[in-house]
Each structure stands twice: as structure tokens, then as C-alpha cells.
C-alpha positions in Angstrom: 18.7 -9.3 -3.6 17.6 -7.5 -0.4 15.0 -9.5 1.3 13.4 -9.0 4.7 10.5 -10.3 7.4 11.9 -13.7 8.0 11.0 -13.1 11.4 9.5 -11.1 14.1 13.0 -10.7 15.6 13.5 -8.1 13.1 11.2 -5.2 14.7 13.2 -3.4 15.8 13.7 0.7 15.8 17.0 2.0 14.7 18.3 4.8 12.6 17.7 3.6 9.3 21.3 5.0 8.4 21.7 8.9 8.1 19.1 10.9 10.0 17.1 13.9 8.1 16.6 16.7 9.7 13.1 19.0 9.8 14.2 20.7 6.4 14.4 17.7 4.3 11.8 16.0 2.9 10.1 13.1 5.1 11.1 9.7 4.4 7.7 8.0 3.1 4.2 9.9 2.0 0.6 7.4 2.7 -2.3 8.5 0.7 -5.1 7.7 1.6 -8.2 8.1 -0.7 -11.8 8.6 1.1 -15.5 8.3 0.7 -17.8 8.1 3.6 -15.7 5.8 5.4 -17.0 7.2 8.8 -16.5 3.4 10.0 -13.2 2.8 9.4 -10.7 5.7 9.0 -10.3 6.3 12.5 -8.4 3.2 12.4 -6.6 4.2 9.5 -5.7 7.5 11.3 -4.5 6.3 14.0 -2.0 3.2 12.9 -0.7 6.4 10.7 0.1 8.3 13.7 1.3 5.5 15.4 4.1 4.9 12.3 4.8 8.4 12.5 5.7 9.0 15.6 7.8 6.1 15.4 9.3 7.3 12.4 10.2 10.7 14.4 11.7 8.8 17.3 14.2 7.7 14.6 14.7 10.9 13.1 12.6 10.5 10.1 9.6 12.2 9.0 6.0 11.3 7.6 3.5 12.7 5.6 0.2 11.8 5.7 -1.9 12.6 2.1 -6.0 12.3 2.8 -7.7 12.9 -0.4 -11.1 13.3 0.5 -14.3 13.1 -2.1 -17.0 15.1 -0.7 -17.7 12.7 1.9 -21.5 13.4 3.8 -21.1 11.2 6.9 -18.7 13.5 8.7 -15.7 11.8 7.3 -14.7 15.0 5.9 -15.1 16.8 9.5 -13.1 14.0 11.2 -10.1 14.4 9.0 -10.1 18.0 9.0 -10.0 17.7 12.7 -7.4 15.5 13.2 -5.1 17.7 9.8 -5.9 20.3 12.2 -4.2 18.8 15.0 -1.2 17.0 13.8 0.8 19.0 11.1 2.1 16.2 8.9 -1.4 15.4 8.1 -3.1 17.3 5.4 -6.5 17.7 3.5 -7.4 17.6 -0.4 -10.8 17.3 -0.4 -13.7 17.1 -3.0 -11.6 15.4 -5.3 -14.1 13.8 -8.1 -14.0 10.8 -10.3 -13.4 7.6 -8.3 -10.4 6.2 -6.2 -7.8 6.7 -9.0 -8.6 10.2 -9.2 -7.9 10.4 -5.8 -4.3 8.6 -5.7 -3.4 10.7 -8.6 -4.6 14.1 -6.7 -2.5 12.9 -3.9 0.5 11.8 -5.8 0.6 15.3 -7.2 1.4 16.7 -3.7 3.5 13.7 -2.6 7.1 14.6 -0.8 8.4 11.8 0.8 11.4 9.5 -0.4 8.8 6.7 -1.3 4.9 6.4 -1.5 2.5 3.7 -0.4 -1.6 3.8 -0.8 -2.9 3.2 2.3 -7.4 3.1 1.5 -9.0 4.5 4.4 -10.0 0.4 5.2 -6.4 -0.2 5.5 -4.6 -0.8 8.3 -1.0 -0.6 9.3 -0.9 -4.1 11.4 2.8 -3.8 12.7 3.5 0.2 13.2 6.8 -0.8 14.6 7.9 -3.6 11.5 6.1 -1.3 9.0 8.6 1.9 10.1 11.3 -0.5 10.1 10.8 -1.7 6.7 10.7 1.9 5.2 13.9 2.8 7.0 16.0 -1.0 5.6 14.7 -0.2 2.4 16.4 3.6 2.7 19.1 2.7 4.0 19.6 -0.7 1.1 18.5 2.1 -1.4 15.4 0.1 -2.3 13.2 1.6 -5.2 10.3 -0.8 -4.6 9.2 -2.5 -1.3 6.6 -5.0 -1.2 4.9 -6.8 1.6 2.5 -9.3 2.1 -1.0 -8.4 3.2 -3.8 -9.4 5.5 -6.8 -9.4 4.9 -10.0 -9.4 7.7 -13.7 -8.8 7.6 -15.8 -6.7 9.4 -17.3 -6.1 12.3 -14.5 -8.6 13.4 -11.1 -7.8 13.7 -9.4 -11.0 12.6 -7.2 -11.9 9.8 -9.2 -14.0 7.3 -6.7 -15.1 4.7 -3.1 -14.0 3.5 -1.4 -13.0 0.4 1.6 -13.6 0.5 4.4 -11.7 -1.1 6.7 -13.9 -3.5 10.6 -14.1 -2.9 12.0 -12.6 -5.9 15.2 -14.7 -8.0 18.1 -13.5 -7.5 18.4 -13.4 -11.5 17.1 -10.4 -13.3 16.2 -12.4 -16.4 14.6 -15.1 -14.6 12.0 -12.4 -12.4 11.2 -10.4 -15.7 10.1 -14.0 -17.0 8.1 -14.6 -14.4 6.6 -11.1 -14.4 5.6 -11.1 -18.1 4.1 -15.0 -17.2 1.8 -13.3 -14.7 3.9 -13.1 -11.4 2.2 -10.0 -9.1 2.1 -8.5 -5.4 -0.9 -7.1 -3.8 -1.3 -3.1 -4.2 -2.0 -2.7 -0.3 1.6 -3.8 0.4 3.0 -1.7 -2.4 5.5 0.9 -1.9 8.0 2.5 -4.2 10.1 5.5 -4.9 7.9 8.5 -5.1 9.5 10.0 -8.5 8.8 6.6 -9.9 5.5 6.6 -8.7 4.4 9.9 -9.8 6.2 9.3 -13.1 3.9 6.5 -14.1 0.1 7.6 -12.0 -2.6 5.3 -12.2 -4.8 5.3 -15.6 -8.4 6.3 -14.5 -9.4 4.3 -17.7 -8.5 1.1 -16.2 -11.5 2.0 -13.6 -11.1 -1.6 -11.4 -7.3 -2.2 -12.7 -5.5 0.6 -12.6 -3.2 -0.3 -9.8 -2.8 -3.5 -11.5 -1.0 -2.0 -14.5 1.1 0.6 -12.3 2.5 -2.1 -10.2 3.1 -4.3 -13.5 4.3 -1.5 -15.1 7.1 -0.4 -12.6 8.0 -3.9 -12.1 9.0 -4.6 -15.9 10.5 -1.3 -16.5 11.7 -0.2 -13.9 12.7 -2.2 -10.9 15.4 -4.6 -10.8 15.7 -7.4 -8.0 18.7 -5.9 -6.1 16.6 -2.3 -5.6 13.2 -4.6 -4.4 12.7 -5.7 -1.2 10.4 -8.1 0.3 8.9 -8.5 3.7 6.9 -11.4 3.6 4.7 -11.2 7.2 2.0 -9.0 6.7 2.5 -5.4 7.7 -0.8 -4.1 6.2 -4.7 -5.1 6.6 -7.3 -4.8 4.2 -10.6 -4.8 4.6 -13.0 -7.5 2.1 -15.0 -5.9 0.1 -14.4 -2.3 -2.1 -14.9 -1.6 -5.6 -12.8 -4.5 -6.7 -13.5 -6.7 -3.7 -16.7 -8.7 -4.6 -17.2 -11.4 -7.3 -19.1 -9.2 -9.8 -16.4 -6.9 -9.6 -13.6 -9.4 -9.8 -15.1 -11.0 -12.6 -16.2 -7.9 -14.6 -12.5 -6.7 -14.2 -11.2 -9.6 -16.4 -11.3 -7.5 -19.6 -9.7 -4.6 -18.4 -6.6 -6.7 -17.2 -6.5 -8.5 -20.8 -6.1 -5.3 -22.2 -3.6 -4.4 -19.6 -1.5 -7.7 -20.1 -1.8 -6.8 -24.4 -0.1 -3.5 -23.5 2.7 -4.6 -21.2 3.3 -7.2 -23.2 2.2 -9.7 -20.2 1.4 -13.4 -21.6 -1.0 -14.4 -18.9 -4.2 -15.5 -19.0 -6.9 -13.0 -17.3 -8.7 -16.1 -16.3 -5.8 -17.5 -14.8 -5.0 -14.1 -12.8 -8.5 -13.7 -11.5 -8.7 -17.4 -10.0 -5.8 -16.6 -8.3 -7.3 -13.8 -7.2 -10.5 -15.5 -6.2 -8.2 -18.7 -4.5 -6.0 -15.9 -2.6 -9.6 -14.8 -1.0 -10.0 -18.0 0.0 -6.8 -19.1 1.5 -6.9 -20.2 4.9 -4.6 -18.4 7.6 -3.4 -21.1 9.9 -4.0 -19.2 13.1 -6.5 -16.7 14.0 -4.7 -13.6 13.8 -6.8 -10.6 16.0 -5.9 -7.3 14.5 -5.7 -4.2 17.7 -5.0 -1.4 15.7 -3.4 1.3 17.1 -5.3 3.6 19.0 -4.1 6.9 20.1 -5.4 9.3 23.0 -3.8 12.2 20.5 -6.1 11.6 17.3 
């Protein structure tokens, strides 16, 4: 079973195996949704960049996917600007219908070998580990990769509490028990082979789940621990808060993952799932972590 992230020796830049040249397709696609995020995707914009031209150093390409809603802050004029400037950035905007919508829109134009969501309150927290993750899991021929995540509050720019990525058993059998108990990974730290990904989209019905019961679903039917890999340090951020991120939300979203687990065929208890959600909010990080996102003079 791969595994990676043990430690921060690992951040390293190499080949990642067998370059790609400009003809092929680039090795990983981030979409990022947004929505009158004014605040915060400069951020996101710019740890992208920073993976990207790290990627290119190695001989790998990015593509960045920003599906934009109609945005009246000057969100929309900010991404524009920078699509305009940096040609593996591009624009699909006024996409309706919510955050789902928007990952589906963007998985529709997807290229890269693999695919990882990246909200416009994201942030990449290790360009250099992240780039470096992408490229072991190419070169291991990883389907999935999973990460652990961070996540901060702001105005400040500090870690808050972790989730942290489970190892996964070197027995097949053993994970898909523990998957169909309730065993998950946080969608922020979620990345897997684009043809997978755009096979199974997100179901807009699930309006506060729907990554939920992609992940799940994948997981079950599709991946297999010796194609997974795990890198448990956090390589991304997340910001608290979002459609999902407060206590209404968390709680409301209860019945929408019962039906989820019914249909998967999941025995887990929703109650049981969302504590742990609620717990992982509140679990301590032992040291204050300050997150310096990337910022580039080129953006």
C-alpha cells in the first residue's frame, strides 16, 4: 500500500518519473468554484501558481479550472484578470445552482491526469509537498490520493484544528469493512483520477452531501488500497465556515447522509458521522501552525 508524508524530509522536487511534454495533457486539474469570495481567492490564486510553476520546473503541467457564479464584488474581474495573464488558468463563469453545480461544470472541462477541488477558501499550505505528492502518486500509479487537512479561521492565519487522514490496511477486505462502518477523508484533501472523477460527478440532490457520497462512492467501488495514497501532514487549508461549515448546517445535513449511507450500503450511524464531524472541528492542533500563503509578484 503506497503511503506517504511521514515527514517533512520528503519535500522534495524531482521528476515524478517520465516527463510530459507541452502536447500532453497536464498532470493534475484544481477547480475551484466561486461566489463573491473577493476576500479570499487571491490566496487561492496564488498558492495555485505557486504549485504550478513548480509543477513546470519538473516538467509537468497544471490546469487551473475557476468556475465562477456571477459573482458582484469583482471576484469575477479579478479572475478574469489573472486567466488573462497566465494561460493554464481559465474562466467558466455564471454557472448557476450552488457549489455542486459548479464542480460538475468544471469537471466537464477537466484535462489533467487527476482532479482535486480546491474552494476559493482553500489553500494549498505546502506548494512544494503538495506538487510532490501529485507527482509520487503518478509515478506509484495512484488512482486516489488523500491528505490530511488544516483547518484556520479568519481574519487570522493560523491552523485551528486538524483532520487527519487515516492510514489505510494493507488488506482490501479489511478497508472496505471499515469503509461500509463509516471510515471517511475530508473532501479538501481529496484527489483522484479525473476519468473516475467525471465518471461519478457530484449529485446536486445531495445539496450539503454531495461530496460526501462521491468520495464514499469511489472509495467502495472503485479504489483499492495499493492504487490509494496517503499523505498524512496537511497539504491543504480550509477556511471554517461555508455552506456545510456551521452547526445548523452540520446538523441539518444528517438526513441527507442517511440516505446516502442507505444507498451505498454504508452501516453507519449519521449521528455518529456528524459528531465526528463536530469533535474533528474541535480538535486541538498541538502547535500553533501560521499559515503564509503564497504570494506571487506575477498574479
Amino acid at each position: 500500500m503506497p503511503q506517504a508524508g511521514e515527514g517533512r524530509e520528503s519535500h522534495r522536487v524531482d521528476q515524478g518519473g517520465e516527463q510530459i511534454d507541452g502536447n500532453q495533457p497536464p498532470l493534475i486539474t484544481v477547480i475551484t468554484p466561486c461566489l463573491n469570495a473577493i476576500g479570499s481567492i487571491t490566496e487561492n490564486l496564488c498558492c495555485v501558481l505557486a504549485t504550478q510553476q513548480i509543477l513546470e520546473k519538473a516538467g509537468w503541467g497544471l490546469e487551473h479550472i475557476v468556475v465562477e457564479g456571477g459573482s458582484l464584488d469583482g471576484t469575477a474581474e479579478l479572475v478574469a484578470n489573472h486567466a488573462a495573464q497566465h494561460s493554464y488558468c481559465s474562466v467558466t463563469s455564471n454557472i448557476k445552482g450552488g457549489p455542486y453545480a459548479a464542480m460538475n461544470a468544471g469537471l466537464t472541462q477537466a484535462s489533467g491526469r487527476y482532479t482535486h477541488v480546491l474552494n476559493s477558501d482553500d489553500l494549498v499550505l505546502d506548494p512544494i509537498a503538495y506538487a510532490n505528492f501529485i507527482m509520487e502518486g503518478q509515478r506509484k500509479g495512484a488512482t486516489v490520493l488523500i491528505s490530511s487537512i488544516g483547518y484556520f479561521r479568519r481574519p487570522a492565519k493560523q491552523l485551528k484544528s486538524l483532520w487527519i487522514a487515516e492510514s489505510i490496511p494493507m488488506s482490501e477486505e479489511k478497508w472496505q469493512r471499515q469503509l461500509l462502518r463509516g471510515l471517511h477523508y475530508p473532501h479538501p484533501g481529496f484527489i483522484a483520477d479525473t476519468r473516475i472523477y467525471r465518471k461519478e460527478g457530484f449529485d446536486e440532490h445531495y445539496n450539503l452531501s454531495a461530496d460526501y457520497k462521491l468520495m464514499q462512492k469511489i472509495l467502495i467501488e472503485t479504489a483499492r488500497p495499493e492504487s490509494t495514497l496517503i499523505y498524512q501532514q496537511p497539504l491543504v487549508a480550509m477556511a471554517e465556515g461555508g455552506a456545510t461549515g456551521n452547526w445548523r448546517a452540520i446538523l441539518k445535513g444528517r438526513q441527507q447522509l442517511a440516505a446516502i449511507n442507505q444507498e451505498l450500503g454504508i452501516k453507519a450511524s449519521s449521528v455518529k458521522r456528524y459528531w465526528g464531524k463536530l469533535r474533528q472541528r474541535m480538535r486541538a492542533v498541538p502547535l500553533k501552525i501560521v499559515i503564509k500563503p503564497v504570494v506571487s509578484s506575477e498574479l
